[in-house]
N, C-alpha and C positions, 0 to 999 in steps of 0.2 A: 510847431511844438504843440502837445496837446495838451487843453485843459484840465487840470485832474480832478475837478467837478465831475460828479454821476447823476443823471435824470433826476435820483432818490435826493439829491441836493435841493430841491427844486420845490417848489408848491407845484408847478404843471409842468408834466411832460412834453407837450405840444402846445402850441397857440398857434392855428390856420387864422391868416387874414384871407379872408377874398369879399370880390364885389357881390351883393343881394343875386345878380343875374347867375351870377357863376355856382349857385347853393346848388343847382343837380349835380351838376358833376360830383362836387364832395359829397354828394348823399349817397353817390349811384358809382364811383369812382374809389376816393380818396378814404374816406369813413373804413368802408369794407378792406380795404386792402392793408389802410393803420390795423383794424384790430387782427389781420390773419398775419401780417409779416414783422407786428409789434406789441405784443401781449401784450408783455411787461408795461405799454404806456397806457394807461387808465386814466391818466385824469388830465383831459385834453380840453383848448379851448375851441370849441369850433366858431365861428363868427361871432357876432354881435349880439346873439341872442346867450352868450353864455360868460357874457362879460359881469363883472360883480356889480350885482344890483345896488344902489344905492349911493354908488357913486358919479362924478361927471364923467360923462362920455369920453372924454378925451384923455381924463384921472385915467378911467377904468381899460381905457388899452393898453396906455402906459405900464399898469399895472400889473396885467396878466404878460405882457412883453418883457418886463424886468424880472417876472418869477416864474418863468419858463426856461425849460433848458434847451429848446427848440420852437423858431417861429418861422412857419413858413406862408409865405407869401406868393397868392395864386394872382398873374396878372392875366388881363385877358383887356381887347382893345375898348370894352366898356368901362374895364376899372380905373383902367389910368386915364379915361372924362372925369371922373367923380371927384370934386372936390375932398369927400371926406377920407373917400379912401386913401387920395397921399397922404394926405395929415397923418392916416396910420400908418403907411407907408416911410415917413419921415422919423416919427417917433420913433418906427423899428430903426433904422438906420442913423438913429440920434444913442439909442442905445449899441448900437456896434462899437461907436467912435469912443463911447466912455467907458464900452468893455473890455474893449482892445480882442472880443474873441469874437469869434465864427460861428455864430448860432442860427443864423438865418439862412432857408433857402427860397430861393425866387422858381417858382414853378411860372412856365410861360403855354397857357392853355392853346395859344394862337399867334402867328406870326402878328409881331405889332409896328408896324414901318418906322422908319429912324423918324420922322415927321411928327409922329403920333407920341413917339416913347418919351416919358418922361426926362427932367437932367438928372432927377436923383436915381431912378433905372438906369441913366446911360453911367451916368459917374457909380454906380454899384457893378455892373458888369465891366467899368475901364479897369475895376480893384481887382478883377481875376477872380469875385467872389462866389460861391457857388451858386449853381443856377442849373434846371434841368426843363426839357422842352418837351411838351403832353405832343402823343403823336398819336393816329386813330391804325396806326399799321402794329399787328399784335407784337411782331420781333423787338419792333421799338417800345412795347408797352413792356416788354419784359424787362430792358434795360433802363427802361424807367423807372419800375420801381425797387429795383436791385440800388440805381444810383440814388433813390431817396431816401431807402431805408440803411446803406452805408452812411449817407447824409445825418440822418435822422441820430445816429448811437454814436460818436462822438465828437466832441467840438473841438474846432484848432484856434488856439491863440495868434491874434493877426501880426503881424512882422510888415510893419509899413516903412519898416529899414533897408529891406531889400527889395528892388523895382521888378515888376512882373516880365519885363520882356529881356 
């Protein structure tokens, strides 16, 4: 069922989490490709560095997480070591549970072994939730960002009444 929220509901249109190591990519990747296949979203948060000043760190993810009508989440096998970044990780996923909607996508820049992978990654991908896989082969780069930018324009209300398999 879809949410009948619009972007314009929204203080920001996007909120990217990813780890410190992973900012080329989004510089050099994800950045250029939001503004060519999603005008219309202008007021994005890219990392950490664009979180609202003045508040605590942990406030201000919160914050940009809950007034986003899209937060995507870049994991890659550096991110999910960091302490901090599950915490961000968590909050997004603390917000799903109280939103009951689908506004989150898990971007996976690199195969990350089940050893490695988080519970809260493994229990986000048991829920069926969207999730899309960075590939360095160009056919798979198309359909990546075809499936992000579907992702990206509009949200589904979660339905934890009916079992995915």
């Amino acid at each position: 069922m879809r949410d009948a929220r619009d972007h314009n509901d929204y203080e920001f249109d996007v909120t990217i989490i990813f780890y410190d190591d992973d900012e080329e990519w989004i510089r050099e990747q994800l950045r250029p490709a939001l503004e060519e296949r999603l005008p219309q979203f202008q007021r994005n948060v890219f990392g950490d560095q664009d979180l609202v000043v003045g508040m605590h760190y942990l406030d201000s993810v919160d914050y940009v997480v809950s007034h986003s009508y899209k937060t995507i989440i870049v994991l890659s096998r550096a991110a999910v070591r960091d302490h901090w970044f599950i915490l961000k990780f968590r909050t997004t996923m603390d917000h799903v549970s109280d939103t009951l909607t689908e506004f989150v996508v898990v971007v996976f820049l690199e195969d990350i072994p089940d050893g490695e992978m988080p519970f809260l990654a493994r229990l986000y991908l048991s829920d069926g939730r969207p999730y899309i896989h960075w590939t360095e082969d160009v056919r798979g780069q198309d359909y990546f960002w075809e499936e992000l930018t579907k992702n990206l324009t509009i949200n589904l209300r979660t339905n934890d009444l009916i079992p995915n398999e």
